[in-house]
C-alpha positions as CSV (number, residue, x, y, z in Angstrom):
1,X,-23.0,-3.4,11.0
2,X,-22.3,-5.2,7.7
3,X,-20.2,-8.5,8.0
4,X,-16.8,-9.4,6.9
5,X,-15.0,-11.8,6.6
6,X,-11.2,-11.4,7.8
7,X,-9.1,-8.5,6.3
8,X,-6.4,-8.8,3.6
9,X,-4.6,-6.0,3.9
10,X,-3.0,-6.2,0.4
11,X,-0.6,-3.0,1.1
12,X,1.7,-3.0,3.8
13,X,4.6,-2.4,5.4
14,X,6.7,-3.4,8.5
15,X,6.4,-1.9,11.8
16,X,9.0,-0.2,13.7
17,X,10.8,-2.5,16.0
18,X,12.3,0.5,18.5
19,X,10.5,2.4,21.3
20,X,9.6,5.8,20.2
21,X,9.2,9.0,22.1
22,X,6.2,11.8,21.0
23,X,8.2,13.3,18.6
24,X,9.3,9.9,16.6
25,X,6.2,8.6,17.0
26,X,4.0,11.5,15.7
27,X,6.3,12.0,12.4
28,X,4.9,8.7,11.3
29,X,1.3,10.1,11.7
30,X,2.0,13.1,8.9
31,X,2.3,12.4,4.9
32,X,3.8,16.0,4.0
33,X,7.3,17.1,4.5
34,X,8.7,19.6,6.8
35,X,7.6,20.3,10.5
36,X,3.8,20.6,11.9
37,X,2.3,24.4,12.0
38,X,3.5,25.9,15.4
39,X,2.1,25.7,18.4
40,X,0.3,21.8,16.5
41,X,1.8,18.4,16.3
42,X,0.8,15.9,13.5
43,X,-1.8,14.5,16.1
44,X,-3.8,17.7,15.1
45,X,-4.7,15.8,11.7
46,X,-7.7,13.4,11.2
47,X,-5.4,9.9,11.1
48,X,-4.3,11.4,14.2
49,X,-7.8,11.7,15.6
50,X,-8.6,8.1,14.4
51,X,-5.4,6.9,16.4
52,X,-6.8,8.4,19.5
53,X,-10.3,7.5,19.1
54,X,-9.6,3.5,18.3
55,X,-6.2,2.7,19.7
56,X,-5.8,3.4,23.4
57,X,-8.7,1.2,24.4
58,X,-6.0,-1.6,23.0
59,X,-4.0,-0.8,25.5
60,X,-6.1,-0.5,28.7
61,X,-6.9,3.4,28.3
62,X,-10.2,5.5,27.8
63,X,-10.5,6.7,23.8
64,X,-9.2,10.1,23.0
65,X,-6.6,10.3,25.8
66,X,-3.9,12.3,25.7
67,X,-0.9,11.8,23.0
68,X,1.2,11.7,26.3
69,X,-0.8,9.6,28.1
70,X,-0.9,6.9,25.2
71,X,2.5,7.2,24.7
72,X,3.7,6.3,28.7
73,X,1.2,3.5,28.5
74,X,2.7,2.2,25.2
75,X,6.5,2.6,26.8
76,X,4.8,0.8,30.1
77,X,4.0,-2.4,27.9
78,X,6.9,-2.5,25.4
79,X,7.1,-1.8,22.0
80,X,6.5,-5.7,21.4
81,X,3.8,-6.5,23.7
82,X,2.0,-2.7,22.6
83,X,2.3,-3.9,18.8
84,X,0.9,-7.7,19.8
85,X,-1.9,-6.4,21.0
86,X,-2.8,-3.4,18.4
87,X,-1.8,-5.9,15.4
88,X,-4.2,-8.4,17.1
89,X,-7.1,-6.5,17.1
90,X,-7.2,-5.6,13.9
91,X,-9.1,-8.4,12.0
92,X,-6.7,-8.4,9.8
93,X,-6.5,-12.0,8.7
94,X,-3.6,-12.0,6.0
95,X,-0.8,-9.0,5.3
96,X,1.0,-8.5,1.9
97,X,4.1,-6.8,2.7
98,X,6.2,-4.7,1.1
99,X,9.8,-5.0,1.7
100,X,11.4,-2.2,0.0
101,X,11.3,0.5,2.4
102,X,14.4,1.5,4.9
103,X,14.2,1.1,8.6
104,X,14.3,-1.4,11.3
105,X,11.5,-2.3,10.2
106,X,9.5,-5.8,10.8
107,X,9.6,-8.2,8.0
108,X,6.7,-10.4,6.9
109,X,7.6,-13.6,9.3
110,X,7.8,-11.2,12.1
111,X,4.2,-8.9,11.3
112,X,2.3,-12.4,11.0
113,X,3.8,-13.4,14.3
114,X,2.9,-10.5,15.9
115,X,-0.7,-10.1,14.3
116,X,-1.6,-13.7,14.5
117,X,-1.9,-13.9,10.6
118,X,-0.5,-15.0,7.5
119,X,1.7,-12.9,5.6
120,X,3.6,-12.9,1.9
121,X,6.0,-10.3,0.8
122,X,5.5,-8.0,-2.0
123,X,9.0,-7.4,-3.8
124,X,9.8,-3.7,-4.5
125,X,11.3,-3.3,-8.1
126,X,13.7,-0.4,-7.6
127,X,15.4,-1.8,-4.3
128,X,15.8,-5.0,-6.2
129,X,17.4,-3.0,-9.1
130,X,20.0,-1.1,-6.5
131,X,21.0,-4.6,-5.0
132,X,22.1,-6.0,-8.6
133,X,23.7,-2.4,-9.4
134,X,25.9,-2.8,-5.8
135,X,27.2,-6.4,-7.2
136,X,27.4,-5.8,-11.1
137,X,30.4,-5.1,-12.4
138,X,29.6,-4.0,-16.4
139,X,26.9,-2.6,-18.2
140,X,26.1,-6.0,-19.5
141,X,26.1,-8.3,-16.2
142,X,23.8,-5.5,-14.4
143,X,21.2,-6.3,-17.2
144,X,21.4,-9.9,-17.5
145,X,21.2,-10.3,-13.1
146,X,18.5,-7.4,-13.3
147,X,16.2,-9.9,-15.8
148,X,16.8,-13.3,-13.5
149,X,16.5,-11.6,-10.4
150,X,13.0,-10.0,-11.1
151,X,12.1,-13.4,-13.1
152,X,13.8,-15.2,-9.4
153,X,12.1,-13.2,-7.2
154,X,8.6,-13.8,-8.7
155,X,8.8,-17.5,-7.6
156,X,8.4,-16.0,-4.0
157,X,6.4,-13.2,-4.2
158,X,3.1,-12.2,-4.8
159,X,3.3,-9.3,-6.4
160,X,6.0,-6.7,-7.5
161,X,6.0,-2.9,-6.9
162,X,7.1,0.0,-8.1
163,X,6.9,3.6,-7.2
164,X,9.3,5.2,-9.7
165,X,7.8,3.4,-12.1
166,X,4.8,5.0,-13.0
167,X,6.3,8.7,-13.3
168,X,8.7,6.9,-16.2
169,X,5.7,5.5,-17.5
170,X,3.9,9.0,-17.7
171,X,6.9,9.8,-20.7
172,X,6.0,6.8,-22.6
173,X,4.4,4.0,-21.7
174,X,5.4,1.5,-24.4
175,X,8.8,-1.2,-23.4
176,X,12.2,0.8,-24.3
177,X,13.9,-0.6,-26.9
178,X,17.9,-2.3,-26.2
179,X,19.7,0.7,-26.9
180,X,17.5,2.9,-24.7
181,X,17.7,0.2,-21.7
182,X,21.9,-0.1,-22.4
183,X,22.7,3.2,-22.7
184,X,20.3,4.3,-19.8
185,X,22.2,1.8,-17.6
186,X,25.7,3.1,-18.8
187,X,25.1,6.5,-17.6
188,X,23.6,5.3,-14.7
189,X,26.3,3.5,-13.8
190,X,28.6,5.3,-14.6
191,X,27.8,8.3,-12.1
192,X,26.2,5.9,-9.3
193,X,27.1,5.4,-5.8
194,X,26.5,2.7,-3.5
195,X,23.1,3.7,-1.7
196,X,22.0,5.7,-4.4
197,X,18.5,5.4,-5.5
198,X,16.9,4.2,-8.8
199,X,15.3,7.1,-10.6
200,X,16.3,6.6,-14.4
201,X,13.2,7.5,-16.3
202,X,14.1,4.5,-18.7
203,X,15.7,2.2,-16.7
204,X,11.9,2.2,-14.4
205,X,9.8,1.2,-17.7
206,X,12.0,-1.6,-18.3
207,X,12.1,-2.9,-15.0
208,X,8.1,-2.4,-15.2
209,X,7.9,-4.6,-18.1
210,X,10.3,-7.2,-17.0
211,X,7.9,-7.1,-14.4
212,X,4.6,-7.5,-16.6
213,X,6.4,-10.4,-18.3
214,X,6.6,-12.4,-14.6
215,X,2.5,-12.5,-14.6
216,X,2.7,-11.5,-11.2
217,X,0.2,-8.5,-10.1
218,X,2.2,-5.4,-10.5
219,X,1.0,-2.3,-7.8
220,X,2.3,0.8,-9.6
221,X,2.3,3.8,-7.2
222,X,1.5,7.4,-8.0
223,X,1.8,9.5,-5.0
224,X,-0.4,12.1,-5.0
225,X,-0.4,12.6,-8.7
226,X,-3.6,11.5,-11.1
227,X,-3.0,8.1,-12.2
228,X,-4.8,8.8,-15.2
229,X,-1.6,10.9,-16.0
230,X,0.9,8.3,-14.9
231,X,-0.6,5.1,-15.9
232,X,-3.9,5.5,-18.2
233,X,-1.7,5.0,-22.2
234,X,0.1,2.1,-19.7
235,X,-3.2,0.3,-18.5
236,X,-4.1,0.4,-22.4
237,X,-0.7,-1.1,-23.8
238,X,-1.1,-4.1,-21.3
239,X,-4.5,-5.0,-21.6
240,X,-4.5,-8.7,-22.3
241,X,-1.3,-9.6,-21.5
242,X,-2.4,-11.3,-18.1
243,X,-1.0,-9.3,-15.4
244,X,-3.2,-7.3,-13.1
245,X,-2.4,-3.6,-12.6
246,X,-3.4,-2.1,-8.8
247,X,-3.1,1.1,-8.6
248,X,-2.5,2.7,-5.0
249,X,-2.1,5.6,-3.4
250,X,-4.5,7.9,-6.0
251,X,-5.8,10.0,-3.2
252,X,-6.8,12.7,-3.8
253,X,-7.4,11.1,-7.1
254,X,-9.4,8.8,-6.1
255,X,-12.3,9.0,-8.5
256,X,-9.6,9.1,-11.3
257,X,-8.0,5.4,-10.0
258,X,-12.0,4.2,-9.5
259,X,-12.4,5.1,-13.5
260,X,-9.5,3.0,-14.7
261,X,-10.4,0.3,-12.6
262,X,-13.6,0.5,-14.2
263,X,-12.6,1.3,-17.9
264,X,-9.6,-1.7,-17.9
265,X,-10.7,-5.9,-16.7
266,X,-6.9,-5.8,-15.6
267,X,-6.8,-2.6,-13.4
268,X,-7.7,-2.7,-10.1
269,X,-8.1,0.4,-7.3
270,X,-6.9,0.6,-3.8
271,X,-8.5,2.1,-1.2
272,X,-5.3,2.2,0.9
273,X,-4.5,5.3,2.9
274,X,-7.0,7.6,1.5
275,X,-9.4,6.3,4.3
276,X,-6.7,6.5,7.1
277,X,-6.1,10.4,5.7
278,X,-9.7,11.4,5.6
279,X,-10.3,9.9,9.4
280,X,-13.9,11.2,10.2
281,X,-14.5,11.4,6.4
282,X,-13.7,8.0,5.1
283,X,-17.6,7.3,4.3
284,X,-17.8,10.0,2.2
285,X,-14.8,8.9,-0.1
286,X,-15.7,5.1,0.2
287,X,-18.9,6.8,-1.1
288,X,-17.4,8.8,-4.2
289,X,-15.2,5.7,-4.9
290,X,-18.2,2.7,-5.0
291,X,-19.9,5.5,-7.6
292,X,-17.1,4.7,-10.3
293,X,-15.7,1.4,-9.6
294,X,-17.0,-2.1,-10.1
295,X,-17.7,-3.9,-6.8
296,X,-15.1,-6.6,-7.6
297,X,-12.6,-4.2,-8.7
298,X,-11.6,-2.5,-5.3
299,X,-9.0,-3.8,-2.6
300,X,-8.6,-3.0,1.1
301,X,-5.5,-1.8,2.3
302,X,-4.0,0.1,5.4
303,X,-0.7,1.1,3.6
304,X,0.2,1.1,7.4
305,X,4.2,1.8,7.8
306,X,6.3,2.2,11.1
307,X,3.0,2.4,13.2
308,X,0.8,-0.8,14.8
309,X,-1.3,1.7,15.2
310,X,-1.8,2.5,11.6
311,X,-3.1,-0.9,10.9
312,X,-5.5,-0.6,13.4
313,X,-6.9,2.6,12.3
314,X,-6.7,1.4,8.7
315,X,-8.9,-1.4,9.6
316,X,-11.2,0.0,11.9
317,X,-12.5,2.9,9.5
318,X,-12.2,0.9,6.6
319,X,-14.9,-1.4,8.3
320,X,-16.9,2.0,9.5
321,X,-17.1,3.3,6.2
322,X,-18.0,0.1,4.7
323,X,-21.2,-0.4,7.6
324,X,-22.2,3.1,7.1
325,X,-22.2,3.3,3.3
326,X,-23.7,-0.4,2.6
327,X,-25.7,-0.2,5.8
328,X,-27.2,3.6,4.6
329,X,-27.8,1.7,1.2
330,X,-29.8,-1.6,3.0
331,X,-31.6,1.1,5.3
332,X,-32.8,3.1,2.0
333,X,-33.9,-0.1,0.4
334,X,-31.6,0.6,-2.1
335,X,-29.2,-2.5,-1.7
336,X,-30.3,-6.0,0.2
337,X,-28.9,-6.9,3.3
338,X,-27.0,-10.0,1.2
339,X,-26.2,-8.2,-1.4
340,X,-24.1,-5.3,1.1
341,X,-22.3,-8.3,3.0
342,X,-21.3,-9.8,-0.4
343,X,-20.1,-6.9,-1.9
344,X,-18.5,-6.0,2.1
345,X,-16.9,-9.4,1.7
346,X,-15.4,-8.9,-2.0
347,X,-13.8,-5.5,-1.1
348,X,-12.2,-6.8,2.5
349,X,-10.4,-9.8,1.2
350,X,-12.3,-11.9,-1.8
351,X,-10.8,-9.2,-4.7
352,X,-7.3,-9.8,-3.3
353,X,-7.4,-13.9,-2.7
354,X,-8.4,-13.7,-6.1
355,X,-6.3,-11.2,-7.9
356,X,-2.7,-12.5,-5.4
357,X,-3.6,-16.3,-5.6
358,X,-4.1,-16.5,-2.3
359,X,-6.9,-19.1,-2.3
């Protein structure tokens, strides 16, 4: 096994504070939309798998039990006790949070309660944007309370992010001038609803750039799309500004996030949920990834939402992965033993303390 020190998970979100039955639960185990094939549930995928192989011994039960089975013995110990002792067994030292999501979700006082950790919030830039829109009266106010709030908010955060952001930036990556940002926020405005999302092409590069100006890292999110595409022309027009780019999400363009990370000082890569996707699998991307990338440009995440059990998983094949890719490397001769637990080390939580402040 190669050594770590304790996780930061540097992408998170909050876990569900409600009891959930099979059906509930096992929606939060699929990525794609619609129902499972018939006669399957979203068990039948490899992060279900993982959550059957590592998280019923948590909870008093023999690995790969039955969904069922797991399920009564969650309901047995209560949604708070269940997620106590999942979110404790993780290793998972420090969480960075994102809030922007909708749900009963936990927020980050109640995940580092829970976990036995520290935790910091990660502001989301569009949900910030739709609570200025609810109490802006005029074109003019919603911009000047859009610029202090994202300029306020930094003083408590540790980062901003954005997932709208990065498909605006895929248009043009350069700052919109006034009139673009004035006239974007008049028609937007101007046809919005209370609730309704941000999704104004224009109106997500300027809040990305009120962002870059904070000097707080900024995680730009691009789905499932290349992030060459979405944020390469970006990644150029900010280098040297002094705020740090993370880019998350990439699978299954993986190798395309590792080469920006490696091409730009201030871009960074997440390995995120592409390990919790690939379950049996994670080596082999963890592999393809540590080809492209510079060692002290990579950062752990679970990108765990809704589920205890997705931080567990996240963490426990992130560390598998990790033991059998260094430790294959130390076994060949290839790598020393110090040199895999420093690198190990860097990945797990010394690129993010660095990158987020967190000393």
């Amino acid at each position: 096994m190669i050594e770590t020190p304790p996780l930061v998970d540097q992408c998170c979100h909050g876990v569900l504070r409600t009891e959930l039955g099979l059906g509930t639960f096992e929606a939060h185990l699929g990525r794609g939309e619609g129902p499972p094939a018939p006669g399957t549930t979203f068990f039948d995928t490899q992060t279900g798998f993982a959550v059957r192989r590592w998280c019923p011994p948590l909870l008093g039960l023999e690995p790969h039990c039955p969904p069922a089975r797991y399920l009564a013995r969650r309901r047995e110990l209560g949604v708070i006790e269940a997620g106590r002792r999942l979110l404790r067994a993780t290793g998972i030292g420090t969480y960075l949070v994102d809030t922007g999501l909708p749900g009963d979700l936990t927020g980050p006082p109640e995940l580092a309660a829970a976990g036995a950790a520290e935790a910091h919030e990660i502001v989301r830039l569009e949900l910030l944007a739709e609570q200025v829109a609810d109490t802006s009266g005029t074109v003019e106010t919603f911009l000047a309370n859009l610029a202090e709030c994202v300029h306020g908010a930094a003083a408590g955060a540790v980062a901003f992010a954005s997932v709208g952001g990065a498909h605006g930036l895929a248009l043009a990556p350069q700052p919109p001038d006034a009139g673009e940002v004035r006239g974007a926020a008049d028609r937007w405005l101007a046809g919005r609803r209370v609730g309704d999302r941000l999704t104004h092409p224009v109106l997500l590069r300027h809040l990305v750039w009120i962002a870059v100006a904070s000097g707080l890292p900024l995680q730009l999110h691009a789905g499932t799309g290349d992030p060459q595409r979405y944020v390469g022309e970006f990644a150029r027009a900010t280098a040297g500004l002094g705020t740090d780019l993370v880019l998350l999400h990439g699978y299954p363009y993986h190798r395309q996030a590792a080469h920006l990370a490696g091409v730009f000082p201030h871009v960074y890569a997440d390995l995120g949920p592409a390990l919790v996707r690939t379950g049996a699998r994670a080596a082999t991307l963890l592999a393809e990834i540590l080809e492209l990338a510079p060692f002290g440009k990579l950062l752990f995440s679970s990108g765990a939402h809704g589920l205890p059990e997705l931080h567990v998983v996240g963490a426990q094949l992130f560390r598998e992965a990790l033991g059998r890719v260094l430790g294959g490397w130390v076994a060949e001769g290839a790598w020393s033993r110090a040199d895999a637990d420093r690198v190990a080390g860097l990945i797990a939580s010394g690129n993010a303390r660095r990158v987020y402040g967190l000393g």
